[in-house]
ZAMARGU-4260 file (C-alpha; in steps of 0.2 Angstrom, whole numbers, plus 5000, padded with zeros to 4 digits):
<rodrens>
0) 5040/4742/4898 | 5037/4742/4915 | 5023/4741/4928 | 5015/4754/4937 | 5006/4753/4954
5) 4997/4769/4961 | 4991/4760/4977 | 4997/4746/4987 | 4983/4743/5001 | 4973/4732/4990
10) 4985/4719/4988 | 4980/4714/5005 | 4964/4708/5000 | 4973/4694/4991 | 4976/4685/5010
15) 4958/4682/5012 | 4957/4678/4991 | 4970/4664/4992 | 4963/4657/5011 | 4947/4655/5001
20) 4953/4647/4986 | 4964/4634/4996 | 4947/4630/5008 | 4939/4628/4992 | 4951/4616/4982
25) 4951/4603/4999 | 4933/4605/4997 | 4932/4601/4979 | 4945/4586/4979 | 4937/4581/4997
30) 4951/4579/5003 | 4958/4587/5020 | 4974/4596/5028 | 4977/4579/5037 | 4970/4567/5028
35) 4971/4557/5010 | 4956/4559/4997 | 4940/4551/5004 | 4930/4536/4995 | 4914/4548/4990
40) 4924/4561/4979 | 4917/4571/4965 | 4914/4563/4949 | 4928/4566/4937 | 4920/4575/4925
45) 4911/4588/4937 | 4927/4588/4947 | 4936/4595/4930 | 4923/4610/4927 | 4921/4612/4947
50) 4941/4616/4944 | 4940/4627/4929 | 4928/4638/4938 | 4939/4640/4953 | 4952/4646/4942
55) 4941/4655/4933 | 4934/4663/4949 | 4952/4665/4958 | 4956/4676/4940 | 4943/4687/4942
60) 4946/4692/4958 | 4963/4693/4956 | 4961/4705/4938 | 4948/4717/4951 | 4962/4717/4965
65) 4974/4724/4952 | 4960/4735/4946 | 4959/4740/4962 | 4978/4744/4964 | 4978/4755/4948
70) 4991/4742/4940 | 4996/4750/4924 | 5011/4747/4911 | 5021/4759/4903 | 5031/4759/4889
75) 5048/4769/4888 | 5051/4779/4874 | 5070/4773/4867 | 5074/4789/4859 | 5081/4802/4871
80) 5079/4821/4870 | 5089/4834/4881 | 5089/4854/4880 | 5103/4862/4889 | 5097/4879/4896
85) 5110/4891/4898 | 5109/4907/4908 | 5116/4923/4898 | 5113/4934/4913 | 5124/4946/4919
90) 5130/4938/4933 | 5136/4923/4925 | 5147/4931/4910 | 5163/4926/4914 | 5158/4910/4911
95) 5151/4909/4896 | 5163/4900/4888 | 5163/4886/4900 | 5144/4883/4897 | 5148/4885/4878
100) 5163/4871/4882 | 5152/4861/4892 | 5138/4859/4879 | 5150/4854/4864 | 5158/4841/4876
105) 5140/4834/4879 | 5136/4835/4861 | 5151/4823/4854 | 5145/4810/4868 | 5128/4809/4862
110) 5121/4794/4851 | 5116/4791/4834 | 5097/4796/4838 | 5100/4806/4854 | 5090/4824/4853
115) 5096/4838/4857 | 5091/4856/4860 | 5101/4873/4865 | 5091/4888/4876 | 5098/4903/4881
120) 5091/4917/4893 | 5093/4932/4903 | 5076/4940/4905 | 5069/4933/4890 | 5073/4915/4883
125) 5079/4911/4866 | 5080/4894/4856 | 5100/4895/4851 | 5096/4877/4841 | 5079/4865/4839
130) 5079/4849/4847 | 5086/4837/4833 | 5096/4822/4831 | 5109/4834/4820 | 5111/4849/4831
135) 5127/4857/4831 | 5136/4869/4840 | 5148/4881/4837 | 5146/4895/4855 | 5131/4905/4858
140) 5124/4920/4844 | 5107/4925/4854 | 5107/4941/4861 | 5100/4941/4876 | 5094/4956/4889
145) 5109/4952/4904 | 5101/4963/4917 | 5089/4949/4922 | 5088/4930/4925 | 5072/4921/4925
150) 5073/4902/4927 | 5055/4899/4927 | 5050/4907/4910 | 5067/4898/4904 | 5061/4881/4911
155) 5043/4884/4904 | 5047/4888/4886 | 5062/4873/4885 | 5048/4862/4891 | 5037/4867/4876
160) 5051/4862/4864 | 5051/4843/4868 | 5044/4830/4852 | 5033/4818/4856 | 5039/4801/4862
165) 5054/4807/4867 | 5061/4802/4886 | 5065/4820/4891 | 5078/4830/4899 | 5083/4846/4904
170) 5101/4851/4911 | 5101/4869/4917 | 5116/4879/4917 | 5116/4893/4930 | 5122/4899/4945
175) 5105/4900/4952 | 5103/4920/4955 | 5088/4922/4949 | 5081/4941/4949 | 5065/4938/4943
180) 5053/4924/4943 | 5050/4910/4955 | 5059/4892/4948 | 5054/4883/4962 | 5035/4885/4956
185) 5037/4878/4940 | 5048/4863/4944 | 5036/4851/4952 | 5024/4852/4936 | 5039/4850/4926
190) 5042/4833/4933 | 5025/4829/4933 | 5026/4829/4916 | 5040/4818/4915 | 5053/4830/4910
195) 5070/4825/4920 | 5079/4841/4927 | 5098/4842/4931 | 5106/4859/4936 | 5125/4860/4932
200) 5131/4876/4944 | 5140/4888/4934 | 5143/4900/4950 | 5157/4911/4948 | 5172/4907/4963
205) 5172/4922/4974 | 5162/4929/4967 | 5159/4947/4973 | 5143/4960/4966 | 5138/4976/4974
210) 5122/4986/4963 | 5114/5003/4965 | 5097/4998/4966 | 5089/5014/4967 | 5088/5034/4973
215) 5073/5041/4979 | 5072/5061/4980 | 5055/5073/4982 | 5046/5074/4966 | 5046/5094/4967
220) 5059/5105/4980 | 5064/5124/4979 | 5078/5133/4980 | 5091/5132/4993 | 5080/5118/5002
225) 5086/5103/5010 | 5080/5088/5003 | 5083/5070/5010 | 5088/5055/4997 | 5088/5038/5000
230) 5101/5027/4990 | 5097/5006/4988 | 5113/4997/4987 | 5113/4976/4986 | 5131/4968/4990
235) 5132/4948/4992 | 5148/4952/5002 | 5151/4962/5017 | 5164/4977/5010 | 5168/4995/5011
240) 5164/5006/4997 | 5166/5025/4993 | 5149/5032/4988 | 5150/5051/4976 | 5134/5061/4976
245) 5131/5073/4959 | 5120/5087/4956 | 5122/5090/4940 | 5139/5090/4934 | 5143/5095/4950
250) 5151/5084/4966 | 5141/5090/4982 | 5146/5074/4992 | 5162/5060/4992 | 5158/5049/5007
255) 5165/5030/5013 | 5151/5020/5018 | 5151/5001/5024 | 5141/4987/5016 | 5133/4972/5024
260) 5126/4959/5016 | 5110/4961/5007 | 5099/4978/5004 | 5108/4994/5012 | 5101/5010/5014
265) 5111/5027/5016 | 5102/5041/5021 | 5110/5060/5012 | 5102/5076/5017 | 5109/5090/5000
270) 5105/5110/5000 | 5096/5114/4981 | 5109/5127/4973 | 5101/5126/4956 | 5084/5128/4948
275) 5074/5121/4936 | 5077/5101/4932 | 5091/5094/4944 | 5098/5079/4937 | 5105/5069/4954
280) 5117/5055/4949 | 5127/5041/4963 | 5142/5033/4960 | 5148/5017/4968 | 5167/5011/4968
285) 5165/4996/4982 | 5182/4985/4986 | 5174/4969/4979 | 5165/4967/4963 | 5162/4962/4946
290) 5152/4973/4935 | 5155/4990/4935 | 5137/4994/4923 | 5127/4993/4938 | 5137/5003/4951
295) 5126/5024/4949 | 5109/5027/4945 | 5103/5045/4942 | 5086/5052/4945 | 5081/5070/4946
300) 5071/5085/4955 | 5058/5098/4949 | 5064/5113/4958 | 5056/5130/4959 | 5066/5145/4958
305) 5065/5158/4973 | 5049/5167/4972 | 5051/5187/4967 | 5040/5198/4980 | 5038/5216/4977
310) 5038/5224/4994 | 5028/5241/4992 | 5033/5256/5008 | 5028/5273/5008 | 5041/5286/5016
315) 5038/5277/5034 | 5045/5262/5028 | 5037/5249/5038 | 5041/5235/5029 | 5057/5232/5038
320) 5055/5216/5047 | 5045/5205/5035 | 5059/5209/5022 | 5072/5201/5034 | 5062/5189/5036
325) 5058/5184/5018 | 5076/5187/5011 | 5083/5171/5015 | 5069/5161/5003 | 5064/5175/4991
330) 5071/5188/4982 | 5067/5202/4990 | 5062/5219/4977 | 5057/5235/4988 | 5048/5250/4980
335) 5040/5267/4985 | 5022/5269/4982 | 5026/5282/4968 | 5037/5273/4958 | 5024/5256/4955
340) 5024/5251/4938 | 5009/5251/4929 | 5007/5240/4915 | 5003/5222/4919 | 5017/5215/4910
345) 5029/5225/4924 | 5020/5214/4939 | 5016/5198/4931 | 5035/5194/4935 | 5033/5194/4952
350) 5027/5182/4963 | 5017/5191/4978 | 5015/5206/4985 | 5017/5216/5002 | 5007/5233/5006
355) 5016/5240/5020 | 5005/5251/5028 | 5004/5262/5013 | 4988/5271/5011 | 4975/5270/4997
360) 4979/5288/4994 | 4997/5284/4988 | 4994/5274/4976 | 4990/5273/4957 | 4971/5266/4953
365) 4977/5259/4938 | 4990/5249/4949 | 4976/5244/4961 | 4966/5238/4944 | 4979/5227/4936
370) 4987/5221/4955 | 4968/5214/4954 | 4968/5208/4939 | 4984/5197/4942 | 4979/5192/4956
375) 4962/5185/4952 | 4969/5176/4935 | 4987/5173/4939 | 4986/5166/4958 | 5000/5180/4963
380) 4997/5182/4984 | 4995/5199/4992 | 4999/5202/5009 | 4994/5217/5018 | 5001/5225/5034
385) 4991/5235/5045 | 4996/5249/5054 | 4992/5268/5055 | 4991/5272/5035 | 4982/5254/5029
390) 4966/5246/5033 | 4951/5259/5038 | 4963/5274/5043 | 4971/5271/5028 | 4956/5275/5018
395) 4953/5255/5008 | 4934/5256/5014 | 4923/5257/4996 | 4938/5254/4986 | 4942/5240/4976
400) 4955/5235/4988 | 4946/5232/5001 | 4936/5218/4991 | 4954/5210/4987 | 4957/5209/5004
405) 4946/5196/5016 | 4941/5209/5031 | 4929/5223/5032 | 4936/5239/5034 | 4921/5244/5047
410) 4920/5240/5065 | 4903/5231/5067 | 4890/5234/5083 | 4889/5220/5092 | 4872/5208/5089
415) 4859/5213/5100 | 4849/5199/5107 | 4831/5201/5114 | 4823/5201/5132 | 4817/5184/5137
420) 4803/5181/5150 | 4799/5164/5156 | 4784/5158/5165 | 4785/5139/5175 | 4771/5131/5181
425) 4772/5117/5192 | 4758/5102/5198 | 4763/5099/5214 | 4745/5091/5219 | 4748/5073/5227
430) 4748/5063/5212 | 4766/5070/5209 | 4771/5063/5224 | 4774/5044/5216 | 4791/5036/5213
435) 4790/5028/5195 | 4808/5033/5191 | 4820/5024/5204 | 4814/5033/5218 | 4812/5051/5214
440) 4796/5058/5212 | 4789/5066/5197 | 4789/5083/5208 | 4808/5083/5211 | 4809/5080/5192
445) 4799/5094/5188 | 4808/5107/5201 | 4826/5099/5195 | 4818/5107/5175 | 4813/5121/5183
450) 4829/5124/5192 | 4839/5123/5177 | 4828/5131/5167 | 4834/5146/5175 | 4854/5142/5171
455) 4850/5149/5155 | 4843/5168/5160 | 4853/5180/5159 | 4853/5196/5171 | 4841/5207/5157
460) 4831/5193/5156 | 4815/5191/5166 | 4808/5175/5177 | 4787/5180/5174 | 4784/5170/5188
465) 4785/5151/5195 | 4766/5146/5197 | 4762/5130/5208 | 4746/5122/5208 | 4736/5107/5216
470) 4715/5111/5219 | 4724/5129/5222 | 4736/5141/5214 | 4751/5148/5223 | 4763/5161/5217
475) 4780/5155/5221 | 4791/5167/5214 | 4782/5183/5207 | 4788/5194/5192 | 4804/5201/5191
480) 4822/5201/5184 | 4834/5188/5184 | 4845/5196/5197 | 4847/5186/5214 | 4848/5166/5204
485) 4851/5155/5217 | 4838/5162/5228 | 4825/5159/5216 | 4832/5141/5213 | 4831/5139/5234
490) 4814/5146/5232 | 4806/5133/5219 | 4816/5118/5230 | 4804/5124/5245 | 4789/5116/5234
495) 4782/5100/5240 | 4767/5089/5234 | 4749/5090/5244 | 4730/5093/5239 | 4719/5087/5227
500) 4719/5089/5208 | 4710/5106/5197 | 4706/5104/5180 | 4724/5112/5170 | 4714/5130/5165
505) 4714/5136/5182 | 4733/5137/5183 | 4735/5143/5161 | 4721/5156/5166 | 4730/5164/5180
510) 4748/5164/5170 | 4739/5174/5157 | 4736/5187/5168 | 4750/5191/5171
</rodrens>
């Protein structure tokens, strides 16, 4: 057994406690710090209970003091159980036998009544023997997946295997690179538990590991593109390496890079020679390393084949340029108007279509019906150039053509708009003359509307007439067209406030008289 004491800082109230029991036995035995026991002392049998209550007392408070200190005692379990965790991962296999070594050594030490238990794992965990007084040994048998190492499921499923009443300890053999998982998470809840923890390093002495982690390409790509590709390669040591791209079973590229420690990135740029599904494929062969399994990774690309286009001339053969330009990226079919086939099943293959300025006259109506049909159902693009025979000239008005095609084969009037006429009539009686709006007078806000009221006229348009009024009504500007603008907007500046007020029907009955 032994005692446990959570917190100290109440022990200090034992000072005070023992000063107060001291005062008290002088008191009771009436006797003091420089003197013998006076004549008048307590009777002996109340001085005999007055002491029992002191102690009595001095108990108590002592018994709340520990109480207070969260005294407890604990009682060790005799019998000791230990699970030795060894890492099966990939990056510790050449010393698999050492672990193996290392356990049975442990084992043949151990006592009578001494537990113990055997884990292995890689990315998963698996018990290689119970925790017993009778375990034995005899190398590891679990298969385990190698490509991972997880310490933290490792350390939380060994904890689980622990009996009760058992002292308990776990000795974990590893080099410690973990891939997945985070041990450091899970050992502080493992000790809370009173689990004892030792690692025994099984690190590998220069030990050097280079891994393709990944390749990224485009999803999709065509033919005779150039597609970029990113290749993740992890070294723990600083190294050159030769890098082989494959397309297929094909070499497209042999290239020495240099590694630094930690993720590296190469950056590839490859022409697509093939169609259909690309299989891409690396390979790695570094300076330094010790598994070979992890050294290419292979992905692959969705490639379209070059597109067919069907480019359609008549005897002018206009079609020249675009089928220079399209050659590079397509192939390229060219026939004459007359020699179109006509079954659908003869222009499904294709891809798109090119009218080159070959009139509606020159070819088939049954080839215009399916060319429609494929188009509409089967997403095949038409492209139509224009030129003397095509278009309007080329007779595709009314046709079914022309409603394949997203123009109008007729040249529209332009839109017409109407005449406007515009009357203003302006107050200009002395009430107008006030300065409510930072100065500037209501008038100078109405001849400022008025003045840009006439920005929008055009020259067809007509100004019936600016109208100012007070008791009186004054033509300003009378009716006419909008031909001379800034002399009608000098004109309606020249208005300025004076007279008296009219009732507002004088100046509406004047305007329509106009």
């Amino acid at each position: 057994m032994s005692l446990s004491v959570d917190n100290l800082l109440p022990l200090l109230l034992l000072l005070p406690i023992t000063t107060g029991l001291i005062i008290g036995y002088f008191r009771l035995t009436g006797k003091s710090l420089s003197s013998r026991r006076d004549k008048n002392t307590v009777p002996p049998g109340k001085y005999r209970r007055q002491k029992v209550f002191m102690i009595l007392r001095a108990l108590a408070l002592i018994l709340i003091v520990l109480a207070m200190c969260s005294v407890s005692l604990i009682r060790h379990a005799k019998d000791v159980a230990t699970i030795f965790v060894a890492d099966m991962s990939s990056s510790t296999i050449t010393e698999h036998e050492r672990m193996a070594t290392f356990i049975e050594e442990a084992i043949s030490y151990r006592d009578e009544k001494d537990m113990v238990g055997i884990v292995a794992f890689g990315y998963d965990s698996q018990v290689e023997s119970k925790v017993s007084s009778t375990t034995l040994f005899d190398g590891f048998t679990t298969v385990i997946n190698p490509q991972f190492s997880d310490l933290q499921k490792a350390l939380i499923q060994s904890g689980a295997l622990f009996p009760k009443d058992v002292r308990k300890r776990i000795v974990m053999l590893t080099d410690g690179r973990e891939n997945i998982g985070d041990i450091a998470r899970q050992i502080g809840s493992t000790l809370d538990n009173d689990v004892a923890i030792d690692f025994y390093d099984m690190s590998v002495a220069d030990f050097g590991e280079v891994q393709v982690e990944a390749i990224e390409l485009p999803k999709q790509g065509e033919k005779n593109q150039i597609i970029e590709m990113t290749v993740e390669i992890q070294s723990n040591v600083s190294q050159s390496a030769i890098l082989y791209v494959y397309a297929g079973n094909n070499l497209r590229q042999e290239l020495t890079i240099d590694l630094d420690v930690g993720d590296n990135y190469i950056v590839l740029t490859d022409t697509i020679v093939e169609g259909g599904l690309v299989p891409y494929r690396v390979e790695l062969i570094p300076e330094k390393d010790t598994f070979k399994q992890n050294n290419q990774q292979s992905t692959f690309i969705m490639v379209s084949d070059m597109p067919r286009i069907l480019v359609i001339e008549d005897d002018d053969k206009q079609g020249q340029n675009i089928i220079n330009m399209m050659s590079t990226y397509a192939h390229v079919e060219v026939k004459h108007a007359k020699e179109l086939p006509q079954e659908i099943s003869g222009l499904i293959e294709y891809d798109a279509f090119v009218l080159a300025d070959v009139a509606y006259a020159d070819l088939d109506e049954t080839f215009i019906e399916n060319l429609d049909e494929i188009i509409r159902h089967q997403g095949k693009g038409l492209l139509c150039i224009g030129g003397d025979n095509s278009y309007g000239l080329g007779g595709y008005k009314d046709t079914l053509l022309e409603t394949m095609l997203p123009v109008d084969m007729d040249v529209k009037s332009k839109e017409e708009k109407p005449n406007l006429g515009l009357v203003l009539v302006i107050d200009k009686s002395g009430s107008m003359s006030g300065g409510q709006y930072g100065g500037v007078t209501k008038l100078e806000l109405a001849k400022e509307a008025a003045i840009r009221s006439t920005e929008i006229l055009e020259e067809k348009d007509q100004l019936g007439g600016v109208i100012a009024f007070d008791d009186r009504t004054k033509w300003v500007i009378e009716t006419s067209l909008v031909e001379d603008r800034d002399g009608m907007q000098d004109m309606i500046a020249t208005i300025v406030p004076g007279g008296g007020g009219r009732p507002y029907y004088l100046p509406y009955q004047r305007r329509w008289m106009i």
